[in-house]
ZAGU-670247 format. One record per atom (N, C-alpha, C): residue in three letters; atom name; x, y, z. Coordinates in steps of 0.001 Angstrom, whole numbers, plus 500000, padded with zeros to 6 digits. Layout:
N
code:ALA, site:CA, c1:X, c2:Y, c3:Z
...
This chain:
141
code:UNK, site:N, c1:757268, c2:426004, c3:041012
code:UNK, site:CA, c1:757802, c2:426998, c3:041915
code:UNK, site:C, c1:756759, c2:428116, c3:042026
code:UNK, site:N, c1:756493, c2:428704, c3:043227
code:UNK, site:CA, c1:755640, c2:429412, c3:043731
code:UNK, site:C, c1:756050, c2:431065, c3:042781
code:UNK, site:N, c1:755430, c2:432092, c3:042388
code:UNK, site:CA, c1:755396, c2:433198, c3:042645
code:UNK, site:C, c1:756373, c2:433598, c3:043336
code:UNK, site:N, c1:756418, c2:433991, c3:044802
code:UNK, site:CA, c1:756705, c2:434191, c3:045427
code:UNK, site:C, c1:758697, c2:434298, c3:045431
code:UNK, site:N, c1:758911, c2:432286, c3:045563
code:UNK, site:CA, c1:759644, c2:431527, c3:045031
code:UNK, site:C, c1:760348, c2:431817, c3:044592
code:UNK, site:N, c1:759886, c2:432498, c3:042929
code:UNK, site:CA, c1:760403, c2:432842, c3:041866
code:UNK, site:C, c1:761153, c2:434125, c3:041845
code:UNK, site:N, c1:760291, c2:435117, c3:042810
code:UNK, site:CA, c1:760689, c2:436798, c3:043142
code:UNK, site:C, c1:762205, c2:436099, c3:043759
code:UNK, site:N, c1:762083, c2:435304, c3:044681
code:UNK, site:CA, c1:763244, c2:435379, c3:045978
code:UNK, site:C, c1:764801, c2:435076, c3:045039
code:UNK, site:N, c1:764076, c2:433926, c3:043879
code:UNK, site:CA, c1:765692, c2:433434, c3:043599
code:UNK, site:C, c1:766267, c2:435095, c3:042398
code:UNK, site:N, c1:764842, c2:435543, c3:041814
code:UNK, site:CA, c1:765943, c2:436808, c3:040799
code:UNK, site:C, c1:766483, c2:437804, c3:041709
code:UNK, site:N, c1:765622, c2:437648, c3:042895
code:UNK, site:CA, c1:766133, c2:438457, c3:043799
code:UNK, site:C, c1:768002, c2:438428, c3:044718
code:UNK, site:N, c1:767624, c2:437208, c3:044814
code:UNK, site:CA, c1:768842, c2:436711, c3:044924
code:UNK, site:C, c1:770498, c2:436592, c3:044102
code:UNK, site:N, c1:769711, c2:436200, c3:042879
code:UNK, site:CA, c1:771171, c2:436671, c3:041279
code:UNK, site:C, c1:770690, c2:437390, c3:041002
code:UNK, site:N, c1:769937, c2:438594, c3:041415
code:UNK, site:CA, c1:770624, c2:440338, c3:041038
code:UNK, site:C, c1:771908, c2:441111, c3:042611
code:UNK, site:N, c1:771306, c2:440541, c3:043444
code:UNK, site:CA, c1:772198, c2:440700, c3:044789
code:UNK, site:C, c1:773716, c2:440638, c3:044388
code:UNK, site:N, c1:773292, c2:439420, c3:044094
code:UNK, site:CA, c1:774997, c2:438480, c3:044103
code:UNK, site:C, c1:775400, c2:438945, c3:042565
code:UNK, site:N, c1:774764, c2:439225, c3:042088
code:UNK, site:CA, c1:775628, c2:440238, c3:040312
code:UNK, site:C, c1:776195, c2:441447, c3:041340
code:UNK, site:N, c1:774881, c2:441923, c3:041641
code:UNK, site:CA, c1:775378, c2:443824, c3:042141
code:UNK, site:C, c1:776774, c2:443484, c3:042931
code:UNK, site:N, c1:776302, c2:442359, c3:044110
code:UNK, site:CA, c1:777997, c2:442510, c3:045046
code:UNK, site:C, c1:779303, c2:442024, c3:044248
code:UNK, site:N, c1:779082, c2:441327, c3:042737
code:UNK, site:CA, c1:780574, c2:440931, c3:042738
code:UNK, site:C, c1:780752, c2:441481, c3:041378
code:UNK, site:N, c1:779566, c2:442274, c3:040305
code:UNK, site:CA, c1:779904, c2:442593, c3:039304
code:UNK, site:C, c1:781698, c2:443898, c3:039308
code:UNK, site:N, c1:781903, c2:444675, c3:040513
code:UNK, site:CA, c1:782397, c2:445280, c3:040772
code:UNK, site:C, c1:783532, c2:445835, c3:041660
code:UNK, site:N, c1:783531, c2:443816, c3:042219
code:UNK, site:CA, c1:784465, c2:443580, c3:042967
code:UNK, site:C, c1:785573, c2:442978, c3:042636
code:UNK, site:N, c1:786548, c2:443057, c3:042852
code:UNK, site:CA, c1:788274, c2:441963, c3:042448
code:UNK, site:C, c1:789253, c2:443076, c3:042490
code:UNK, site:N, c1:790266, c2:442210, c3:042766
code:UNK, site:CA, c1:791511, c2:443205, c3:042894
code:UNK, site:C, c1:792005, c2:443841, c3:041708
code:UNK, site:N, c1:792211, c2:445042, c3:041745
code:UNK, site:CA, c1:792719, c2:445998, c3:040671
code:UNK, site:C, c1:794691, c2:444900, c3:039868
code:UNK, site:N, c1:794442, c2:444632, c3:038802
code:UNK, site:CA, c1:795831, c2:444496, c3:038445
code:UNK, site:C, c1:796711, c2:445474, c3:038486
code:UNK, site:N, c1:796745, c2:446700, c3:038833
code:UNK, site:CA, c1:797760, c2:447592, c3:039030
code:UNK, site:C, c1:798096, c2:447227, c3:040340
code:UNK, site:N, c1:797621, c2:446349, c3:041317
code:UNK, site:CA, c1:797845, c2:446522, c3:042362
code:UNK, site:C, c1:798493, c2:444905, c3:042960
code:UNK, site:N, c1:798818, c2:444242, c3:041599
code:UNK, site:CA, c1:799011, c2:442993, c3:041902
code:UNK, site:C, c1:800771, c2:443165, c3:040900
code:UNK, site:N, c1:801614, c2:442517, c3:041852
code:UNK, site:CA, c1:803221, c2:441810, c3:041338
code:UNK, site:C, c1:802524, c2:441346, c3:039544
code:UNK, site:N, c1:803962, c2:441778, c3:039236
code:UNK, site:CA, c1:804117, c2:440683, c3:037967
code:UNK, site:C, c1:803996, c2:439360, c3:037762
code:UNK, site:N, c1:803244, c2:438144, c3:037358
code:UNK, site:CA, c1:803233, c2:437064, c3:037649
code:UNK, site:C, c1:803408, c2:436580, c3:036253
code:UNK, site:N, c1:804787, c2:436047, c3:036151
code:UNK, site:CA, c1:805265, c2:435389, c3:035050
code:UNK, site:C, c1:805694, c2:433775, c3:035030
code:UNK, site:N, c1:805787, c2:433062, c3:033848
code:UNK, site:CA, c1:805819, c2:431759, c3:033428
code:UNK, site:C, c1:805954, c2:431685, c3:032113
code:UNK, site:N, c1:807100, c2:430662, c3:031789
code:UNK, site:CA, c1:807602, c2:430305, c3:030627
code:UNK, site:C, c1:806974, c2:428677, c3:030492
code:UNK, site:N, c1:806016, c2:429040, c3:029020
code:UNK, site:CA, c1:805202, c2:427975, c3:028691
code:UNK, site:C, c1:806014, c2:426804, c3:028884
code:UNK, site:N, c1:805453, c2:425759, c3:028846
code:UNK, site:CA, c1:806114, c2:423825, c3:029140
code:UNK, site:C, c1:806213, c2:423515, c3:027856
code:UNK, site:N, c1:806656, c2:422269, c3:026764
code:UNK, site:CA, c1:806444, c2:421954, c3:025808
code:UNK, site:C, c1:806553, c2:420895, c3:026312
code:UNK, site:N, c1:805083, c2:419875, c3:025660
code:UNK, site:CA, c1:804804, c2:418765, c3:025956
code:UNK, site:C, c1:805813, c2:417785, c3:024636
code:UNK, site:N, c1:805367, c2:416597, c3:024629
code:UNK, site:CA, c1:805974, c2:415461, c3:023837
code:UNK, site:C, c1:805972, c2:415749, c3:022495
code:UNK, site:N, c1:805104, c2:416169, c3:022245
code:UNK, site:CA, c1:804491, c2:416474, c3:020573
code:UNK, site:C, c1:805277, c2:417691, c3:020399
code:UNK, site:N, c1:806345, c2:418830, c3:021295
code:UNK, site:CA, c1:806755, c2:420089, c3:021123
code:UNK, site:C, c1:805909, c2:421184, c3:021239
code:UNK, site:N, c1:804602, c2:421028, c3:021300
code:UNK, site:CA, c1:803747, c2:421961, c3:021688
code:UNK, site:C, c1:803897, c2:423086, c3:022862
code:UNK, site:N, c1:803673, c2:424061, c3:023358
code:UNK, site:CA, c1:803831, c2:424607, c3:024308
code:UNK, site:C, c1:802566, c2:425150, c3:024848
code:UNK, site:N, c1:803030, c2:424588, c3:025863
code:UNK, site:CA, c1:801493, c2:424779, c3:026921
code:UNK, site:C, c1:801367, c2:426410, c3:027754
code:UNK, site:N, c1:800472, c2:426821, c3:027786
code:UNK, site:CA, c1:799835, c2:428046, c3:028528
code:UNK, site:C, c1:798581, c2:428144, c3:028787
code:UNK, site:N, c1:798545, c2:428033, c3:030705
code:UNK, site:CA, c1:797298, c2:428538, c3:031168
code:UNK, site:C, c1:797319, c2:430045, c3:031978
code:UNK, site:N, c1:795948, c2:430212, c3:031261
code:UNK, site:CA, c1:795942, c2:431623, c3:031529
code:UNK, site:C, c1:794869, c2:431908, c3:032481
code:UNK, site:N, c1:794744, c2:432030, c3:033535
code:UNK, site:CA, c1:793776, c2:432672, c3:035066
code:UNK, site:C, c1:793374, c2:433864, c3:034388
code:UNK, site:N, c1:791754, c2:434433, c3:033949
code:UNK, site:CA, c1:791190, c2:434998, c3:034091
code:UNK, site:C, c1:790248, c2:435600, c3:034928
code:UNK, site:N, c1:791023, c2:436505, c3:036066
code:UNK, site:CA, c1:790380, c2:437138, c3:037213
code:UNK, site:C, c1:789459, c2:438510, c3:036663
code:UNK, site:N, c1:789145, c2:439161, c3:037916
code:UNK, site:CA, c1:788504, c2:440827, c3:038021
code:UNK, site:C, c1:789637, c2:440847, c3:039213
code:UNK, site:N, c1:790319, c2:441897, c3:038647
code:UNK, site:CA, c1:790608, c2:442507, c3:037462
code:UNK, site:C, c1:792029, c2:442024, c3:037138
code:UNK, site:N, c1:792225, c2:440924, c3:036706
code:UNK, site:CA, c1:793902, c2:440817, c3:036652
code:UNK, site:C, c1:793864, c2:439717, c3:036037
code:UNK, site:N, c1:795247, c2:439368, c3:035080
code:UNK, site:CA, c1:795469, c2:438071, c3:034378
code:UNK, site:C, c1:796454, c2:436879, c3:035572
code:UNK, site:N, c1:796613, c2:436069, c3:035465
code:UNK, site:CA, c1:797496, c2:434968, c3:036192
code:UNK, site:C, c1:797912, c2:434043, c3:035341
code:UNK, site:N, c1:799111, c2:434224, c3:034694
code:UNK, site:CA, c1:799763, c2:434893, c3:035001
code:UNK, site:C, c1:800013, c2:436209, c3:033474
code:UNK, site:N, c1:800543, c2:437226, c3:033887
code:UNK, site:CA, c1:800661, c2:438637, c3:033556
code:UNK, site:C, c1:801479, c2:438739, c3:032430
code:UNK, site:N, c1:802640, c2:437983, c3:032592
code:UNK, site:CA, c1:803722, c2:437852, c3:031962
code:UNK, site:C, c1:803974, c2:436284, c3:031213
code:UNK, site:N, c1:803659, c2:436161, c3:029950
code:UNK, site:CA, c1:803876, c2:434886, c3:029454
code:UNK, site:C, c1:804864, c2:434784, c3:028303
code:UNK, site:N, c1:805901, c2:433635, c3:028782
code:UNK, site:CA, c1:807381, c2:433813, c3:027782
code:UNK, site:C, c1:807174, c2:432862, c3:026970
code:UNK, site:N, c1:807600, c2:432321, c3:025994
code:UNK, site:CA, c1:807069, c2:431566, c3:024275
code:UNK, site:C, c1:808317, c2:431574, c3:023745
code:UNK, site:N, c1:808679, c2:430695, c3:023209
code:UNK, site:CA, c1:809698, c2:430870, c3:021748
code:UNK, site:C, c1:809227, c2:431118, c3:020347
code:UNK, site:N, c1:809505, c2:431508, c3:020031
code:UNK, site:CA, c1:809383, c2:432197, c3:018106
code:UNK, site:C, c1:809483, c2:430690, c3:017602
code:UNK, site:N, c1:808541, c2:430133, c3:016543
code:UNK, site:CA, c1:808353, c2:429062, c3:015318
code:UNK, site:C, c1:808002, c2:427916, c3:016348
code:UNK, site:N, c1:807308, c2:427889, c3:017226
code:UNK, site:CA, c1:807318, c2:426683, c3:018092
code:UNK, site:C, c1:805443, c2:427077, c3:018535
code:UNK, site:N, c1:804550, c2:426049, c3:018030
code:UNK, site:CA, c1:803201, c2:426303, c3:018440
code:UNK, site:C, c1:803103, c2:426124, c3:020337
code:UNK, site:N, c1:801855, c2:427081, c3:019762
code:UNK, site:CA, c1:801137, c2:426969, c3:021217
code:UNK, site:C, c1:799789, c2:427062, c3:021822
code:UNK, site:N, c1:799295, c2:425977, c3:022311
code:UNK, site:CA, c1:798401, c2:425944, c3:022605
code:UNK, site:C, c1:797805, c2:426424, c3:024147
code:UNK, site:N, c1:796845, c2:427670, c3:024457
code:UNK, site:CA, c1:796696, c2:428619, c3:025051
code:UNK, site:C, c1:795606, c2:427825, c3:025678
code:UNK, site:N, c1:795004, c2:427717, c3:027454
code:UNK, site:CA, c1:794014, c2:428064, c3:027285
code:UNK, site:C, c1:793815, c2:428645, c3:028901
code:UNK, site:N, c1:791990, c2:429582, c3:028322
code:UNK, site:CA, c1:791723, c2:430813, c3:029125
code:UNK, site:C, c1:790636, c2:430033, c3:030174
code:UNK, site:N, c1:791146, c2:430231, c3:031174
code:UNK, site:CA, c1:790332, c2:430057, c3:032530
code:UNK, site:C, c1:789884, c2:431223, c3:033156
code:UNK, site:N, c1:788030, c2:430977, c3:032289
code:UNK, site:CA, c1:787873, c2:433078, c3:032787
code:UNK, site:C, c1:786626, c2:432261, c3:034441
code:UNK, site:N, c1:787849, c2:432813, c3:035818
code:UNK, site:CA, c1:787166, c2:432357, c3:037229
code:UNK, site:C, c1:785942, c2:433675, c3:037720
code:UNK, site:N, c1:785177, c2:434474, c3:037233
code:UNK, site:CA, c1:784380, c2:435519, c3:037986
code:UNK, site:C, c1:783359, c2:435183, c3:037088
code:UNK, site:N, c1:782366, c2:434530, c3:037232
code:UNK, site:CA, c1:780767, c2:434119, c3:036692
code:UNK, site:C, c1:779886, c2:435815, c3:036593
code:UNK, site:N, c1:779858, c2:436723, c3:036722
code:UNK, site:CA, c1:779149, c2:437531, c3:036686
code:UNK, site:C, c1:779691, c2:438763, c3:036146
code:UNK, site:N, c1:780908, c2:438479, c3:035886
code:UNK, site:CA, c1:781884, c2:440004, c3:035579
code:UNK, site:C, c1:782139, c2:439401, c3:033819
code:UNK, site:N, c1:781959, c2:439930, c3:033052
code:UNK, site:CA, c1:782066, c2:439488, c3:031414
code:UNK, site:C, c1:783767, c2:440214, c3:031288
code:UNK, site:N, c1:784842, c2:439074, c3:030802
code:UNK, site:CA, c1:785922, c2:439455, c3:030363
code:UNK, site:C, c1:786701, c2:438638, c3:029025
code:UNK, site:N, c1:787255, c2:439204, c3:028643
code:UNK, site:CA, c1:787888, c2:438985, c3:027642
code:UNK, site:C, c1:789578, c2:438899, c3:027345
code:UNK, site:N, c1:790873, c2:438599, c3:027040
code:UNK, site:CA, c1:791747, c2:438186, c3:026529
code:UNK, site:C, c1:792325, c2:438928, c3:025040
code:UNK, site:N, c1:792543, c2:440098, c3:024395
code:UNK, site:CA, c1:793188, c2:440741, c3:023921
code:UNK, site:C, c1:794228, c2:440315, c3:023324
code:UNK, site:N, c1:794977, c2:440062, c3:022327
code:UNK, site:CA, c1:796400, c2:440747, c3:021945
code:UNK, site:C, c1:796427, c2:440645, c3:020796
code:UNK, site:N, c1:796862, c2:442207, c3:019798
code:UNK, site:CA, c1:796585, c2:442324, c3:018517
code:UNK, site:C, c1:798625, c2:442410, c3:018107
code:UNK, site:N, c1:798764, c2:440969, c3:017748
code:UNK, site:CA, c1:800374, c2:440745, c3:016940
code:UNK, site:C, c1:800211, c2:440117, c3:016268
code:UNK, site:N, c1:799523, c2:440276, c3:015326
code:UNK, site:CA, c1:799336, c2:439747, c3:014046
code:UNK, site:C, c1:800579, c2:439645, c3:012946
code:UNK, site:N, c1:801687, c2:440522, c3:012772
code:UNK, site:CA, c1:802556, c2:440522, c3:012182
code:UNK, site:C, c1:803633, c2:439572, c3:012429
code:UNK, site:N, c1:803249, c2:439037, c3:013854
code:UNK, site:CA, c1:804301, c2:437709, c3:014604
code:UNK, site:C, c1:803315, c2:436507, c3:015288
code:UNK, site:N, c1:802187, c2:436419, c3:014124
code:UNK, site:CA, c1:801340, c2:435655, c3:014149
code:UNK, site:C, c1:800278, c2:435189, c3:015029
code:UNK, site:N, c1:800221, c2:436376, c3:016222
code:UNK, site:CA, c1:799479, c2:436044, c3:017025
code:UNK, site:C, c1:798350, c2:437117, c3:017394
code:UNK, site:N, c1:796975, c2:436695, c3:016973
code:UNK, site:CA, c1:795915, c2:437151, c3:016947
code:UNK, site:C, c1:795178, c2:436263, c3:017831
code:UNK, site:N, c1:795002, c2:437219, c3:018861
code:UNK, site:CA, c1:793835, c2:436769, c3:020310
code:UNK, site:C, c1:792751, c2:437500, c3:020429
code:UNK, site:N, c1:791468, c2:437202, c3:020572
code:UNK, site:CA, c1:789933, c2:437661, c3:021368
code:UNK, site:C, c1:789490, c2:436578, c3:021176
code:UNK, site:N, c1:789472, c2:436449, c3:023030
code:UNK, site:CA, c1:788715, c2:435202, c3:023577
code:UNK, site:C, c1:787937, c2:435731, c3:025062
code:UNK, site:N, c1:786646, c2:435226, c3:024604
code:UNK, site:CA, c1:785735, c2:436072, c3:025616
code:UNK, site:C, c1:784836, c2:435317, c3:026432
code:UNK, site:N, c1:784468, c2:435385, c3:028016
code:UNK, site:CA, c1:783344, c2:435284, c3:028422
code:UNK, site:C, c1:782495, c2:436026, c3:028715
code:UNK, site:N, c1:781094, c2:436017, c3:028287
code:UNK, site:CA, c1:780237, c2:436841, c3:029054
code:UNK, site:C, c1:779883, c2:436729, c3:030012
code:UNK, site:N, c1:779008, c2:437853, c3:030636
code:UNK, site:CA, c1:777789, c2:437600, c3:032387
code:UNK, site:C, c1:776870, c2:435885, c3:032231
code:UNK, site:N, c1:777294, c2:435358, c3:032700
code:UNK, site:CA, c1:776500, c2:434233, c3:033227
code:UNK, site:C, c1:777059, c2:433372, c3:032509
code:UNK, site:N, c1:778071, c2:433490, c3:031391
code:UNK, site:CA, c1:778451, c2:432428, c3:030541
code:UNK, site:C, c1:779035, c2:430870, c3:031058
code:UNK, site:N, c1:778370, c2:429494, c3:030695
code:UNK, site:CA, c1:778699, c2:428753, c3:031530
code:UNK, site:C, c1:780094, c2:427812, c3:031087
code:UNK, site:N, c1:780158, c2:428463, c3:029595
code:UNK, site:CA, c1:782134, c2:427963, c3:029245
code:UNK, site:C, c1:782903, c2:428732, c3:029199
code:UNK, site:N, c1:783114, c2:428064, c3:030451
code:UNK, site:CA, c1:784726, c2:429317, c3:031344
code:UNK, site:C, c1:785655, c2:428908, c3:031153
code:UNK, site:N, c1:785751, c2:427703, c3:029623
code:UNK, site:CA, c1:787403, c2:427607, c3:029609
code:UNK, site:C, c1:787085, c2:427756, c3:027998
code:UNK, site:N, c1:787910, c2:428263, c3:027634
code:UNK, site:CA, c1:788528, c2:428516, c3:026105
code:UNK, site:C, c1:789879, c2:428115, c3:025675
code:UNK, site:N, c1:790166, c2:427798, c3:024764
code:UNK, site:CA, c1:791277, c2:427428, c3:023968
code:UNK, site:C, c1:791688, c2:428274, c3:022926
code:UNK, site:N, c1:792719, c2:428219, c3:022446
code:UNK, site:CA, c1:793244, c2:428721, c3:021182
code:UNK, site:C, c1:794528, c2:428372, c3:020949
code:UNK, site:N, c1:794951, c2:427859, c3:019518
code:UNK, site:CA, c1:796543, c2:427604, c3:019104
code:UNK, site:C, c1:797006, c2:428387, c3:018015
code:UNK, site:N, c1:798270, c2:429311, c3:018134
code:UNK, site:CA, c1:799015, c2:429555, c3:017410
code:UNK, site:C, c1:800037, c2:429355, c3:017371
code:UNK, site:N, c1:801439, c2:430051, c3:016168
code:UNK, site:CA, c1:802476, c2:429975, c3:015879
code:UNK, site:C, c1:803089, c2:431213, c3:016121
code:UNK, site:N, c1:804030, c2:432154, c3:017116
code:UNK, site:CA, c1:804419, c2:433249, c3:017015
code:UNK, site:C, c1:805138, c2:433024, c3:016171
code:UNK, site:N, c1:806017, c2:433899, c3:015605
code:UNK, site:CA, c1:806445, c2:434097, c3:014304
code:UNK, site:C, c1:807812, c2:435124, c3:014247
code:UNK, site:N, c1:807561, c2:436090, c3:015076
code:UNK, site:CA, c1:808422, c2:436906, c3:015210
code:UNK, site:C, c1:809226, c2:437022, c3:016971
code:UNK, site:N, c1:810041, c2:437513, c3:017212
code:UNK, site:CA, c1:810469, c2:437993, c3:018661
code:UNK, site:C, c1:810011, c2:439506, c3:018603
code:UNK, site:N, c1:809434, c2:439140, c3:019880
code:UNK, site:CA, c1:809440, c2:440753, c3:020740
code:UNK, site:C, c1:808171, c2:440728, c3:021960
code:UNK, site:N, c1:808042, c2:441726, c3:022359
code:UNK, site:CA, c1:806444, c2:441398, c3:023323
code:UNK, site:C, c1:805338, c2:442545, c3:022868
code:UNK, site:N, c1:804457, c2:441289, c3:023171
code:UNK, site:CA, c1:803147, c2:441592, c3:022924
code:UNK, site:C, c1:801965, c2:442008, c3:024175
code:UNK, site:N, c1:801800, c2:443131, c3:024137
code:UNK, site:CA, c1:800638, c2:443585, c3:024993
code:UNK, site:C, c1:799642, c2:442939, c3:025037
code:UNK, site:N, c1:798567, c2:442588, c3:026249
code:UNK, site:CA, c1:797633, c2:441986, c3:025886
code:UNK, site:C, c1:796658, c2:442568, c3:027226
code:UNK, site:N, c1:795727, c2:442584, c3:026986
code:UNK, site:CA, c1:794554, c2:443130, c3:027975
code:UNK, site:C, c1:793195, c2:442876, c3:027423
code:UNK, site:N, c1:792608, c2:443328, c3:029059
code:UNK, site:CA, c1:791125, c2:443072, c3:029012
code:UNK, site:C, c1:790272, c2:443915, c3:028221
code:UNK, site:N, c1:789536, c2:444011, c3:026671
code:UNK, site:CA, c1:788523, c2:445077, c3:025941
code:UNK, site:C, c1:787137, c2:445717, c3:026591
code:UNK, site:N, c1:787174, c2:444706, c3:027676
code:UNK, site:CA, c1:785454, c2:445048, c3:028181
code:UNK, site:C, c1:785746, c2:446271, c3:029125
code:UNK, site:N, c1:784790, c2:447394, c3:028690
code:UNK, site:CA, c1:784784, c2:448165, c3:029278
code:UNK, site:C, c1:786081, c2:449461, c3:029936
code:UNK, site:N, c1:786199, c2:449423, c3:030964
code:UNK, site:CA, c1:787636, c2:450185, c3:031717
code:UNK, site:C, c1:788437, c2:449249, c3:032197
code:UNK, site:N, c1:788329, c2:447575, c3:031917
code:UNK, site:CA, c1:789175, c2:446864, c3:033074
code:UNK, site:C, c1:790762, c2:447174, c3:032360
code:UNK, site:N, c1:790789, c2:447116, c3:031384
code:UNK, site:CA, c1:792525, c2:447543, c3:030748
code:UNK, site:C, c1:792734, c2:449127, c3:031999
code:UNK, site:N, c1:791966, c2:449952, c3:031971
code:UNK, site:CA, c1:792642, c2:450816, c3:032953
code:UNK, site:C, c1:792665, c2:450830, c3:034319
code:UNK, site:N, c1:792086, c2:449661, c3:034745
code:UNK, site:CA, c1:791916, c2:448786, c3:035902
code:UNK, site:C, c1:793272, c2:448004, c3:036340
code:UNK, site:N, c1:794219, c2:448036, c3:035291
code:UNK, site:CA, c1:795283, c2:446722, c3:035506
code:UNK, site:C, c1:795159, c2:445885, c3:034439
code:UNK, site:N, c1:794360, c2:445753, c3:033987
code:UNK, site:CA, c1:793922, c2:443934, c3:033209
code:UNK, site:C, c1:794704, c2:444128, c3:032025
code:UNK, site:N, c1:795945, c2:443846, c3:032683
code:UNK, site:CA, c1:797021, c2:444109, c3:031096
code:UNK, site:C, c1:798176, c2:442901, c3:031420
code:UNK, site:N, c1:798494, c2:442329, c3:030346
code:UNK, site:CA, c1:799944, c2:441709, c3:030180
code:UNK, site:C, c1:800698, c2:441832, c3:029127
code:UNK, site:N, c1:801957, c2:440670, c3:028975
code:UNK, site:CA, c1:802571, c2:440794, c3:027616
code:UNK, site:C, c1:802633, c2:439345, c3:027598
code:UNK, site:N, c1:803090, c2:439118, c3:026767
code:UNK, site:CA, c1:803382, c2:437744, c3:025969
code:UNK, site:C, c1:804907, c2:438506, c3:025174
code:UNK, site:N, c1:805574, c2:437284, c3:025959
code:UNK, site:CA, c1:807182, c2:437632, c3:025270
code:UNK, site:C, c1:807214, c2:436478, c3:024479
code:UNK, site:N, c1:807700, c2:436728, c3:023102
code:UNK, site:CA, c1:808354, c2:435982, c3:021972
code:UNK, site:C, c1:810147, c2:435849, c3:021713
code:UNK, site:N, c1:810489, c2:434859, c3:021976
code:UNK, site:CA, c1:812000, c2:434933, c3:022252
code:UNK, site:C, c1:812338, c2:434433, c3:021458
């Protein structure tokens, strides 16, 4: 590849960082979007989680207490670095699950056991997106 070549393409993924590092819809500005996990054959309970800028899909995720679950994070914005939050450790559920800028595994997993009932806050750590919207709960029933 030419010099030249080479200028055009960083030139090009710094463009396309600058236009979308800062773009997506605010979650304050998006409905509640809730779903009560599935439990497959094995009793497991399934949850997918849409990782936008700036918003989760869905927002609101319902669970039963003593029944595992296996989570996983679909982070969709390649240039915006986000992350997955929720500190309930006392009802067994401890989450940080992260992608970075350019990161090319945009799906993550994780399984736990809630433990207790009640809801759990959960939001985005990077930066201001939690005051952006990038917040949910996880209800334990």
């Amino acid at each position: 590849m030419s010099r030249l070549a080479s200028v055009r393409v960083v030139l090009a993924v710094g463009l396309a960082v600058v236009l979308t590092s800062g773009c997506g819809t605010s979650g304050s500005k998006i409905p509640v979007s809730e779903m009560t996990a599935t439990t497959d054959a094995s009793g497991v309970q399934k949850v997918t989680v849409e990782i936008h800028s700036f918003y989760f899909k869905p927002s609101r995720i319902i669970v039963k207490s003593g029944v595992p679950v296996d989570m996983t994070f679909k982070f969709k914005n390649m240039f915006t670095p986000h992350n997955f939050t929720c500190n309930g450790a006392d009802a067994g559920i401890q989450i940080d699950k992260s992608a970075g800028f350019m990161s090319f595994n945009r799906t993550k997993e994780l399984k736990f056991t809630p433990t207790k009932p009640g809801e759990y806050p959960f939001y985005c750590a990077v930066d201001s997106h939690m005051k952006k919207g990038m917040t949910g709960t996880i209800v334990v029933q």
